[in-house]
C-alpha positions in Angstrom: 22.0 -0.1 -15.0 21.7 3.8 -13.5 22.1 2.5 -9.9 25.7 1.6 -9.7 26.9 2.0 -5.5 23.1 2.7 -4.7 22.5 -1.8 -4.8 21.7 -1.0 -1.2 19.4 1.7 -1.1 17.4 -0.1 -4.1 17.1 -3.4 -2.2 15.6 -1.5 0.6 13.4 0.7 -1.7 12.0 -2.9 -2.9 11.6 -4.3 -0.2 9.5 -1.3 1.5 7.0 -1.0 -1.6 6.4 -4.9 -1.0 5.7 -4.1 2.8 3.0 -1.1 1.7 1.1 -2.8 -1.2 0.9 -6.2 1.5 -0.4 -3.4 4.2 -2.7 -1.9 1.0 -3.7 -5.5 0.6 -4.8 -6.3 4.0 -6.8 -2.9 4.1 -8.6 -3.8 0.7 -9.6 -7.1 2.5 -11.0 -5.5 5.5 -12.8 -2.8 3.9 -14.8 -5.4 1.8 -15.5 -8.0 4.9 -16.5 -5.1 6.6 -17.6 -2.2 4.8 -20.7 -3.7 2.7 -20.9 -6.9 4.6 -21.8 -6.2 8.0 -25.1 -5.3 10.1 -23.7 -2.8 12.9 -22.8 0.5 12.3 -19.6 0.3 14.3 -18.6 -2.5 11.8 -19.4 -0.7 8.4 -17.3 3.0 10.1 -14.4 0.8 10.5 -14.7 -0.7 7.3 -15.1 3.0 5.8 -12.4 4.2 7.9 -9.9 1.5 6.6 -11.3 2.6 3.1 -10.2 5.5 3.4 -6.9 4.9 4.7 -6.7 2.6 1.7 -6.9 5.3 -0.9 -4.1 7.1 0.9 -2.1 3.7 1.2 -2.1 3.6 -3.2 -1.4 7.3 -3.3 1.8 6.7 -1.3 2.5 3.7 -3.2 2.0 4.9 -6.7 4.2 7.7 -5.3 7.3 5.3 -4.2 6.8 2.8 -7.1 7.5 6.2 -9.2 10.7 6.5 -7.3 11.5 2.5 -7.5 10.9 2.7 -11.3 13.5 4.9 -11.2 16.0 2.3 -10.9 15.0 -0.4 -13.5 17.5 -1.5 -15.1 
């Protein structure tokens, strides 16, 4: 166990890579009902716009899931 006194800090660390994959997750869905799916062009930039944000939403995440490994027991 190599987080002895840091219990808090982990439970928060956990917590906030649950709320950013959920937020990754709802971007993946709205990219795909709106990227591919739709016949304006105001429907497919927002879907490419979300897209994008998503890749930067799993570069962040791999980055703190990296930091949350960290403390696996």
């Amino acid at each position: 166990m190599n987080y002895s006194g840091n219990e808090e800090v982990r439970d928060d660390l956990k917590k906030f890579t649950e709320a950013l994959y959920e937020v990754f997750r709802q971007a993946s869905a709205f990219e795909s009902r709106y990227k591919w799916n739709k016949g304006t062009l105001v429907e497919r930039l927002a879907g490419t716009a979300v897209g994008d944000a998503k890749d930067g939403l799993a570069e962040i995440y791999r980055k703190i899931a990296e930091v949350e490994h960290q403390f696996q027991d």
